[in-house]
C-alpha positions in Angstrom: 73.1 72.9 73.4 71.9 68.9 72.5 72.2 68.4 69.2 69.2 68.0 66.5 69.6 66.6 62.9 68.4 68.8 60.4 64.6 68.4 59.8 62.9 70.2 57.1 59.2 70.7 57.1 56.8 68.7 54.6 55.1 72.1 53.5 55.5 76.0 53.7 54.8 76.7 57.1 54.2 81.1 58.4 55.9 82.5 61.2 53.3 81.1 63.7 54.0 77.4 62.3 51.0 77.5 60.6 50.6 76.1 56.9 50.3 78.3 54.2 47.9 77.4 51.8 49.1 78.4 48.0 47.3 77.9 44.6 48.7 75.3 42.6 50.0 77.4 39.9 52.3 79.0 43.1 52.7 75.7 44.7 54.0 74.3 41.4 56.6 77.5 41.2 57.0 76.6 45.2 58.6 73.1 44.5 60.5 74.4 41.5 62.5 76.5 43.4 62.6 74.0 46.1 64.7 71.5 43.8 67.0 74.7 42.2 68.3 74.9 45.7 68.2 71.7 47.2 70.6 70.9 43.7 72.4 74.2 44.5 73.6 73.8 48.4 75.7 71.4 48.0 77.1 72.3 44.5 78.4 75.3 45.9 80.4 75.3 49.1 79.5 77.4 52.0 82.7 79.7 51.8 81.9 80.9 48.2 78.2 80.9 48.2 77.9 84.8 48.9 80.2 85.3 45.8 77.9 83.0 43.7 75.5 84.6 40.9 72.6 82.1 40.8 72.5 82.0 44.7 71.8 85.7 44.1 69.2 85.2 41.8 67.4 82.5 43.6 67.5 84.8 46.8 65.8 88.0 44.8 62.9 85.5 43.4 62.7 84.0 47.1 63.6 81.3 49.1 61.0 78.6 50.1 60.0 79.0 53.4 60.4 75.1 53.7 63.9 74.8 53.3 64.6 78.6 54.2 66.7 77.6 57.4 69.0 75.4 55.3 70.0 78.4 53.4 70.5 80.4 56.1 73.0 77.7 57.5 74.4 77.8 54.1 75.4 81.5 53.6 76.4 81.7 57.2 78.6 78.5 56.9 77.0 78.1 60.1 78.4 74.4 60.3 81.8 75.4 60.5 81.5 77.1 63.6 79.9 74.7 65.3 81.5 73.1 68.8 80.5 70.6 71.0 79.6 70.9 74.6 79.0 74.2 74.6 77.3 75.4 78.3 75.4 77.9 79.9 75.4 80.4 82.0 72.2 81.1 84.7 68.8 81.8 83.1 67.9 85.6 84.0 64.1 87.4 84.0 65.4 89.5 80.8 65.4 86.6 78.4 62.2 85.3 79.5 60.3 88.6 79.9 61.3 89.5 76.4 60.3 86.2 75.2 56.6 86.7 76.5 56.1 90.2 74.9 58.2 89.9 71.4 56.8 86.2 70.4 53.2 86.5 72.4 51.4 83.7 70.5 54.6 81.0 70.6 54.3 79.6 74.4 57.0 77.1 73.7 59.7 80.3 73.7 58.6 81.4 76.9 59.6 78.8 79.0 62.5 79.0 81.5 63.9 75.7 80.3 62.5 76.4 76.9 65.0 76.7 73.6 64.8 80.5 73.3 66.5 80.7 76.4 68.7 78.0 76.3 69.9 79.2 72.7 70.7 82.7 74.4 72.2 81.1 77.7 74.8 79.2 75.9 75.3 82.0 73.5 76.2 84.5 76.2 78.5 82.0 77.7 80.2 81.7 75.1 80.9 85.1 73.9 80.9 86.6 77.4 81.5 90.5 76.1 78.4 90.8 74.4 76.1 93.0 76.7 72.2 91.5 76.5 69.2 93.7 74.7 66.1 92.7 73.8 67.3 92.5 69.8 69.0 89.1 70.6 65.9 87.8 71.7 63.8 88.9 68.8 66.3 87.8 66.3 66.4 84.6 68.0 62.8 83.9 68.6 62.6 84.1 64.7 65.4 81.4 63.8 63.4 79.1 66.4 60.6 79.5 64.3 62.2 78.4 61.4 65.0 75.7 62.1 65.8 73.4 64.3 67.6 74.8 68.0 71.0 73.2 66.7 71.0 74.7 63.3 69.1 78.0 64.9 72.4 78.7 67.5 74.9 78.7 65.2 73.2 80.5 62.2 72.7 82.9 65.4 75.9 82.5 66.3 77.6 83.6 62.8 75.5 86.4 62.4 76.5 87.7 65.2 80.4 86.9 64.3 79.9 88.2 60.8 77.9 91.5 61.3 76.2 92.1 64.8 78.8 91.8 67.5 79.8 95.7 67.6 75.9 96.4 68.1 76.2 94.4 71.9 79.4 95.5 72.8 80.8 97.8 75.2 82.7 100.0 72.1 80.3 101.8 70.8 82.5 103.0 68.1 80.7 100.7 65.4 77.0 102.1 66.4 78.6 105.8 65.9 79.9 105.4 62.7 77.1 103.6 61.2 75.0 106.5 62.1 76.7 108.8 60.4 77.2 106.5 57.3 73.5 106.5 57.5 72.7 110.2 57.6 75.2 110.8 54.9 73.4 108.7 52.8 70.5 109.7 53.6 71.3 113.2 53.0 72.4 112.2 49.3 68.9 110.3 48.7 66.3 112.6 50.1 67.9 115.9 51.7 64.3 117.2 52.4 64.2 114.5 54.7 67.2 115.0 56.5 66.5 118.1 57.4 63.3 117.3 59.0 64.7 114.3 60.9 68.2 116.1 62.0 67.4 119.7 62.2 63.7 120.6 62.8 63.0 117.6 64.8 66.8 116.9 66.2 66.7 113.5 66.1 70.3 112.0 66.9 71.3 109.6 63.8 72.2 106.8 66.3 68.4 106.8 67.8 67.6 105.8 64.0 70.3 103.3 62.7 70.4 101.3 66.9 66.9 100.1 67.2 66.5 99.4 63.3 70.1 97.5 62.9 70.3 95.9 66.1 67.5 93.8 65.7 67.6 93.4 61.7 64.4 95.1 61.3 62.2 93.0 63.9 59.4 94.6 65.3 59.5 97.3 62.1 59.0 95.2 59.5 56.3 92.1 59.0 57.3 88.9 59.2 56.9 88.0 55.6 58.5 91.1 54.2 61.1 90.3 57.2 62.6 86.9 56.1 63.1 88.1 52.6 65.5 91.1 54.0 67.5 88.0 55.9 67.3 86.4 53.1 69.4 89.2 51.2 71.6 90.4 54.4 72.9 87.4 54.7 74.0 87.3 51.0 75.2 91.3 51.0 76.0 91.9 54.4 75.2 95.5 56.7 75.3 97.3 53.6 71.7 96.2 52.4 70.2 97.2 55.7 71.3 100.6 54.9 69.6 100.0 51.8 66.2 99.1 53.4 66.8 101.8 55.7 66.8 104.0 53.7 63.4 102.8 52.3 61.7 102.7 55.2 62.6 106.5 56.4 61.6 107.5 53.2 58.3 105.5 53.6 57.1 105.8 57.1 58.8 109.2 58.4 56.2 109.9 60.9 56.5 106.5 63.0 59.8 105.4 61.5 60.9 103.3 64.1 57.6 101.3 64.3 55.6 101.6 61.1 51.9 99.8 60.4 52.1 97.9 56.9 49.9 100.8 55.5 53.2 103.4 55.7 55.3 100.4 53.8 55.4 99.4 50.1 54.7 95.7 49.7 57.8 93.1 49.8 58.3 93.1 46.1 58.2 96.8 45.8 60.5 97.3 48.9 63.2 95.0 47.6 63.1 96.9 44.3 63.5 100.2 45.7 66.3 98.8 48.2 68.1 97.7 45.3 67.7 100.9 43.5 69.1 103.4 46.1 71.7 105.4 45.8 74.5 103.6 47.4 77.8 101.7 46.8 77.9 98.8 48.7 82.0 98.4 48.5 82.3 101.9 49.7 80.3 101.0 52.4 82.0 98.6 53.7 85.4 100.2 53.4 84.0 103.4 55.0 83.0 101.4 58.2 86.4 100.0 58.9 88.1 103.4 57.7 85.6 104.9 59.9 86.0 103.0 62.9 89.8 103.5 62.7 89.4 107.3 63.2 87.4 106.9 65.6 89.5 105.0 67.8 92.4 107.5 67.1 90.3 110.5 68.4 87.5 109.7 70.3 86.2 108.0 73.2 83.4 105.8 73.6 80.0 107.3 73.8 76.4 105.8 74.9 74.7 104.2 71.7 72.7 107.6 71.7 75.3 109.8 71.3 76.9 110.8 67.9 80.4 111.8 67.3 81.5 114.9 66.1 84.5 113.1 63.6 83.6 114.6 59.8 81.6 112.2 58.3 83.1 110.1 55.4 81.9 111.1 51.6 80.2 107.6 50.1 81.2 107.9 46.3 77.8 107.3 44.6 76.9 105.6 41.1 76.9 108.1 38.4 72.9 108.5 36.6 
């Protein structure tokens, strides 16, 4: 990877690079909360800014698309990780083909020598466990569109680190016990549902939680309503995309997996009811490791379709 010096763009700018026009009532609110986090990033540092209040509050009303990517570095304390000289290994057809048919209107990620695939090259290089899927590539594409390639790698780069590794592995321990985090929760907040998704339809949990997780909602969500889930993740961690998960089954059960905008609240509303489900985000967490734990101690690895039989953890729930 060459390095890039941060550059931020002049205006908001969409997913395609175009520029968004706003209304100057929206673009005055625009540059307000422009300033609040230009003053705010280097106030707080990197290592407590996902334990900060008012970062919390300026990610629920929104980050500004133009300095979005600096953020993004910021809650993933990107920077730290960063190393020099890192190379790469041989392109291959996957990367590329991928490319063409998750980012079909960006030519400049398509290209062999292009910096989709150079950002995955020297990613896989450098972590050479993690096995390739196409989620790498859409969750790449996107930070391309939105940062430079230097700051794009190693936001990629902690993510992965910090939340996505266990997805790409070998071990498919983490995949299993996600999947039956999430039908346990989902069980508590809609059981009608559950039984229509498990039993009458015998769905396996793992088809659900792999293609949603793994690629943090890319290719289910629009790109507008996708950002601002990032935006949030990387403040809470796995334990919001359970939330929106959860939303999105609930909205969209007959094409869960791939939804049209019609099946889907808007942003606003979706955030809301993410925020309001049933769920304990510590408990969560301290399921997943408990979780994996057992299953190491009983079982062995299964393909990312297949569920366990351990006995599903109880996630304590807040009290209405």
């Amino acid at each position: 990877m060459h390095s890039s010096a941060p550059r931020s763009p002049m205006f908001p700018v969409d997913a395609s690079g175009s520029p968004v026009v706003e209304s100057s009532e929206s673009a005055d609110a625009h540059r307000q909360r422009e300033l609040k986090w230009m003053g705010l990033i280097p106030a707080v540092p990197p290592s407590q800014a996902r334990k900060n209040k008012k970062i919390k509050k300026l990610l629920q009303e929104g980050v500004p698309s133009s300095v979005r990517y600096l953020v993004w570095c910021h809650l993933t304390d990107s920077k730290a990780r960063a190393l020099p000289g890192v190379s790469r290994v041989p392109a291959f057809t996957e990367i590329e083909k991928d490319a063409v048919k998750g980012f079909p209107d960006q030519p400049q990620l398509h290209m062999a020598q292009g910096t989709l695939v150079s950002l995955l090259q020297a990613y896989l290089s450098m972590v050479p466990d993690i096995q390739y899927s196409p989620g790498l590539t859409s969750i790449a594409g996107h930070l391309l569109l939105l940062a430079p390639e230097e700051d794009a790698f190693w936001i990629f780069a902690s993510m992965m680190d910090a939340h996505l590794r266990p997805y790409f592995s070998a071990n498919t321990n983490q995949i299993e016990v996600d999947a039956s985090l999430f039908s346990k929760a989902l069980e508590v907040n809609d059981p009608v549902l559950t039984k229509k998704l498990y039993v009458q339809l015998s769905i396996a949990p793992a088809s659900i939680t792999w293609p949603l997780f793994s690629t943090l909602f890319v290719g289910t969500l629009p790109v507008e309503c996708l950002h601002r889930i990032w935006d949030i993740f990387l403040y809470d961690g796995m334990s919001f995309l359970f939330r929106v998960g959860l939303v999105v089954a609930n909205s969209a059960l007959e094409c869960l997996l791939h939804p049209p905008s019609a099946c889907l609240p808007s942003v606003i509303e979706l955030l809301s009811l993410a925020s309001n489900v049933k769920l304990k985000d510590d408990d969560v967490r301290k399921q997943r490791v408990k979780m994996e734990k057992q299953l190491k101690r009983t079982t062995q690895a299964r393909p990312p379709t297949g569920v366990s039989n351990m006995q599903t953890a109880s996630i304590s729930l807040p009290k209405t």
